[in-house]
C-alpha positions as CSV (number, residue, x, y, z in Angstrom):
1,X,-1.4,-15.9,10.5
2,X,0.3,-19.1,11.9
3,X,-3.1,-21.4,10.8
4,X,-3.1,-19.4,7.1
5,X,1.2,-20.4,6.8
6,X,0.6,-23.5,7.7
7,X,-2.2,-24.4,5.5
8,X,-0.8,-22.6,2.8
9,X,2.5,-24.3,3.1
10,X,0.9,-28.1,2.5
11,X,0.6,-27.4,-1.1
12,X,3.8,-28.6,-2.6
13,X,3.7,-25.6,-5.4
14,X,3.9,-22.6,-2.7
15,X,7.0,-21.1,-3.3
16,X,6.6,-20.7,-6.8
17,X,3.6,-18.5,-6.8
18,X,6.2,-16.7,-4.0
19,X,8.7,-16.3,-6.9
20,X,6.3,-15.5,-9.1
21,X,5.1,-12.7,-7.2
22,X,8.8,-11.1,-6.6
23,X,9.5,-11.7,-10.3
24,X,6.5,-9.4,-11.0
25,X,7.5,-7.0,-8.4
26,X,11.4,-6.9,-10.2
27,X,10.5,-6.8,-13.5
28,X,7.3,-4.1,-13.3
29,X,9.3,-0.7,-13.1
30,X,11.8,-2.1,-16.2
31,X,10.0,0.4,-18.5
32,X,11.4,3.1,-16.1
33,X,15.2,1.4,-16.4
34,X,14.9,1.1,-20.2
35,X,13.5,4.5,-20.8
36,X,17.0,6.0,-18.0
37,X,19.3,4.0,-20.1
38,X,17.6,4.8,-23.8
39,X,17.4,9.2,-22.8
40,X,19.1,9.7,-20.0
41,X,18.0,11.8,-17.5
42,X,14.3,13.2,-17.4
43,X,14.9,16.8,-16.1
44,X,17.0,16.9,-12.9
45,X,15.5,13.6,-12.2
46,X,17.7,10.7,-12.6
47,X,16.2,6.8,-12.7
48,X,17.7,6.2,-9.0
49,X,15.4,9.2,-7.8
50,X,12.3,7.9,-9.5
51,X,13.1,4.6,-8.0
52,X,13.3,5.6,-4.6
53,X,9.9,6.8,-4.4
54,X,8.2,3.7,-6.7
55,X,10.1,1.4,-3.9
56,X,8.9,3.3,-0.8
57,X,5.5,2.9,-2.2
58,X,5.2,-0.3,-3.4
59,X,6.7,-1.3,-0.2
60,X,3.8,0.4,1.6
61,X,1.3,-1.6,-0.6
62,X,3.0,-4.6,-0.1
63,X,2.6,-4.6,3.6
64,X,-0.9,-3.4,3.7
65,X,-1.6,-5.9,0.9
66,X,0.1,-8.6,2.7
67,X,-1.7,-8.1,6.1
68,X,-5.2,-6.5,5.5
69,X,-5.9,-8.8,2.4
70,X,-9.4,-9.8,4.1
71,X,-10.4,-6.2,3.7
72,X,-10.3,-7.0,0.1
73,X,-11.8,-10.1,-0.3
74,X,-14.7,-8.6,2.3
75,X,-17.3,-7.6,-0.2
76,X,-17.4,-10.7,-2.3
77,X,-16.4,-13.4,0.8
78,X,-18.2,-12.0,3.3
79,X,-21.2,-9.5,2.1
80,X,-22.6,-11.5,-0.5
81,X,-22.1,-14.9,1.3
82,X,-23.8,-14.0,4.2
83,X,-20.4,-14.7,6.3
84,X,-20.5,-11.5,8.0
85,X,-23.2,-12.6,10.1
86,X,-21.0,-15.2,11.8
87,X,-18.4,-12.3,12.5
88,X,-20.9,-10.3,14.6
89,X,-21.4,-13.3,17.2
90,X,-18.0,-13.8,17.9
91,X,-16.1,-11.4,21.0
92,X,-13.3,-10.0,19.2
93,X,-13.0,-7.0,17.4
94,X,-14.7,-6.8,13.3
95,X,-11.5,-5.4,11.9
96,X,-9.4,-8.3,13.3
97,X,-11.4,-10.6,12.0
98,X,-12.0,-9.5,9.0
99,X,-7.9,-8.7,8.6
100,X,-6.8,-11.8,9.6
101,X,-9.4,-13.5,7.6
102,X,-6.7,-13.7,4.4
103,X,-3.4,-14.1,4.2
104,X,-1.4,-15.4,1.6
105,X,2.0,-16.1,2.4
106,X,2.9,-15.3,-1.8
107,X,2.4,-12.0,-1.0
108,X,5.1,-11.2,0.9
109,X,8.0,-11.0,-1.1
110,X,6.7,-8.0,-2.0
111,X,7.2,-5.7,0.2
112,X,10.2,-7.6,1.1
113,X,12.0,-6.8,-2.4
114,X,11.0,-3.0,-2.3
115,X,12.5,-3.0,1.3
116,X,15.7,-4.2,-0.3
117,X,15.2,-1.9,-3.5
118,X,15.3,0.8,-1.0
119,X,18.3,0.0,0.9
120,X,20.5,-0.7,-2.2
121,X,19.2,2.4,-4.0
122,X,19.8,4.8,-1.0
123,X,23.4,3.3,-0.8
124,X,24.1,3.8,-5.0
125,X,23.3,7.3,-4.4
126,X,25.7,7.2,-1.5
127,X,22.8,8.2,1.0
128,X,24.9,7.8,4.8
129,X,22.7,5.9,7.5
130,X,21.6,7.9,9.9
131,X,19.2,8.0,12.7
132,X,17.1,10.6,10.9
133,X,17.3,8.9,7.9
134,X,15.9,5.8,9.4
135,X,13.1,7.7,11.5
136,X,12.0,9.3,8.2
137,X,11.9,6.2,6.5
138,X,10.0,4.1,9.5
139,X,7.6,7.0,9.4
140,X,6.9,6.8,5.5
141,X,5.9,3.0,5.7
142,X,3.8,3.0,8.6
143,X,2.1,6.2,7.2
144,X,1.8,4.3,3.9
145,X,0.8,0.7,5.6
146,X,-2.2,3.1,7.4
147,X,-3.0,4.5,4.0
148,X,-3.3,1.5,1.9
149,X,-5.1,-0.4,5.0
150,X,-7.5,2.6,4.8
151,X,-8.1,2.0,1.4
152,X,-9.1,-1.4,1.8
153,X,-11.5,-0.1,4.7
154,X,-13.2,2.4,2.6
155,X,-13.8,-0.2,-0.2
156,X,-15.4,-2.3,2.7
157,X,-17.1,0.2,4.5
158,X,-19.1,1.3,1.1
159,X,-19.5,-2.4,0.1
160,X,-22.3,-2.5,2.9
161,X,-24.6,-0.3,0.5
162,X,-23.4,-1.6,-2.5
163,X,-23.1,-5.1,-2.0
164,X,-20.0,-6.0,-4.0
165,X,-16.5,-4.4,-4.5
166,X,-15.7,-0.9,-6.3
167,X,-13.9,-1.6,-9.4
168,X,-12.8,1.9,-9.3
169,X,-11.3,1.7,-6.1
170,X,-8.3,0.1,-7.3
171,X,-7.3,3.6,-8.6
172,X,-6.1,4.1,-5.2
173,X,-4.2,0.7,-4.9
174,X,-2.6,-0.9,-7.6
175,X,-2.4,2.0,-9.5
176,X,-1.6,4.5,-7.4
177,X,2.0,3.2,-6.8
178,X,2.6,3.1,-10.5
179,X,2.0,6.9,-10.1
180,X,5.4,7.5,-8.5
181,X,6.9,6.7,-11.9
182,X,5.9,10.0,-13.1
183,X,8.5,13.1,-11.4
184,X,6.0,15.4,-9.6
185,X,6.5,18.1,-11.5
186,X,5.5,16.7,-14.8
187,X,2.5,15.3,-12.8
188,X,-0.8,16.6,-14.3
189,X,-2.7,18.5,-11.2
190,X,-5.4,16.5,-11.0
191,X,-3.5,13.5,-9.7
192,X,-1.1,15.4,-7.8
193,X,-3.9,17.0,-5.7
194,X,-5.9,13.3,-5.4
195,X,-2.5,11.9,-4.6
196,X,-1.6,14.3,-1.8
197,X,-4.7,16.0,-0.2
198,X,-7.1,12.8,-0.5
199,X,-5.5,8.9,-0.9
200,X,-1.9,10.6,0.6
201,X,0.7,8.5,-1.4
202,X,3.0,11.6,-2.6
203,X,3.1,12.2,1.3
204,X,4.0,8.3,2.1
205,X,6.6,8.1,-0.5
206,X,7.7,11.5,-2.7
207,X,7.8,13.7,0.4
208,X,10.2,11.2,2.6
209,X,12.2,10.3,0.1
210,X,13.0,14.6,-0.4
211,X,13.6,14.5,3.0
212,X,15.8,11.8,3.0
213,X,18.1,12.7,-0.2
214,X,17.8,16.5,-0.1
215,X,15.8,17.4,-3.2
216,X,15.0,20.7,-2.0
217,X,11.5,20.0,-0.1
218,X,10.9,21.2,3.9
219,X,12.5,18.5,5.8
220,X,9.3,18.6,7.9
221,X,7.4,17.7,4.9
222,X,9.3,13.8,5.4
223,X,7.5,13.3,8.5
224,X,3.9,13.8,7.1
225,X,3.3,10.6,6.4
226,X,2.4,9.0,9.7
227,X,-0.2,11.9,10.3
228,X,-1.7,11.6,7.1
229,X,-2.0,7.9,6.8
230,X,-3.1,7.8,10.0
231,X,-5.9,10.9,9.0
232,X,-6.9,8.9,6.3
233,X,-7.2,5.4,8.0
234,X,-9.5,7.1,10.9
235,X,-11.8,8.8,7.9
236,X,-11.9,5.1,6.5
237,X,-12.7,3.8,10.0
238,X,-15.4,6.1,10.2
239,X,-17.3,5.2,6.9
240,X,-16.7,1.4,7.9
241,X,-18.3,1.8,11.4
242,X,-21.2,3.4,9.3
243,X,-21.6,0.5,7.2
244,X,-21.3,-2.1,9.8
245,X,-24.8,0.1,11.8
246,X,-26.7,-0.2,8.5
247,X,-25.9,-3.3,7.7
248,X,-29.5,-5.4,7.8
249,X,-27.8,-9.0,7.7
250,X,-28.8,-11.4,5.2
251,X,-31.7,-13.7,6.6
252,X,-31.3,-17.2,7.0
């Protein structure tokens, strides 16, 4: 991380593709704030609700995006180069390296702003601090740094058979935070079940924030989210570590 700062930091223009990225992370859920302030209220849901949970997620992404970006980049950098070879001399774990292979210091204000979109939303809706509050909270992002991570692994691990990326799998990246936008109970079913009982992001985010505020959901429901992202991450692992025994190099 230090070698990937520091060369990022000798081009002069670095910290505007870092305000670049946190203007696009402030300015994405404004179709949410004009549609609040335009009707009102959507059900019992009110645009500080809907917030919350967009925030824990993309705060989630942001931290899986911002330190398992190599996962990513894998299929094009690495399968198709030939790169990967190189990985399999070297005495240190394969998912180190191929984490630690990226990292773009732009990415981190990120999850940076949707830590502090969580903090000043929980204290508009006069949410008090508390220990269980903040357990439920820790809980939700590490669940939801293990999901996304396991995304990336999964997109990886099947990239050994096809031998590029999975356009599709960005369903369960990107686009799954923009999900959140949508209150759960207008959610059509078939994304509600994907979103909870496969890629667990209503469990990193929708679940913990109920728990958190009160909105009627099992309290144990809030503390889900570790288990499930970690369930997911290990069923990623396992279709990675399947990859990486049929993989048949590239020659020389």
């Amino acid at each position: 991380m230090k070698m990937h700062i520091l060369s990022g930091l000798e081009y002069k223009g670095w910290w505007m593709m870092c305000i670049q990225t946190a203007f696009a992370v402030i300015t994405d859920p404004i179709a949410v704030v004009l549609m609040f302030s335009r009707f009102g209220g959507v059900g019992r849901w009110t645009m500080e609700q809907i917030l919350l949970i967009y925030a824990i997620a993309v705060t989630s992404y942001g931290l899986a995006e911002s330190f398992c970006r190599g996962f990513d980049y894998f299929p094009w950098k690495m399968i198709q180069s030939g790169d990967f070879d190189r990985l399999l001399l070297r005495p240190r774990s394969l998912f180190i390296q191929v984490a630690s292979s990226y990292f773009h210091l732009h990415r981190l204000p990120r999850p940076l702003t949707g830590l502090a979109a969580i903090i000043w939303l929980l204290a508009r809706m006069n949410i008090p601090f508390s220990l269980f509050n903040f357990i439920v909270l820790l809980t939700a992002l590490t669940g939801g740094l293990c999901a996304y991570i396991g995304v990336y692994i999964m997109t990886s691990g099947i990239a050994f058979f096809t031998v590029k990326g999975l356009d599709w799998i960005y369903i369960f990246t990107n686009a799954s935070y923009q999900v959140t936008r949508c209150p759960v109970e207008y959610m059509p079913k078939i994304l509600w079940g994907a979103f909870t009982f496969f890629m667990p992001m209503l469990v990193i985010s929708y679940y913990p924030a109920s728990a958190i505020c009160g909105w009627g959901e099992p309290l144990v429901t809030g503390f889900l989210a570790l288990h499930a992202g970690l369930a997911f991450l290990g069923f990623s692992l396992v279709i990675w570590n399947i990859g990486v025994r049929h993989y048949a190099s590239t020659g020389s």
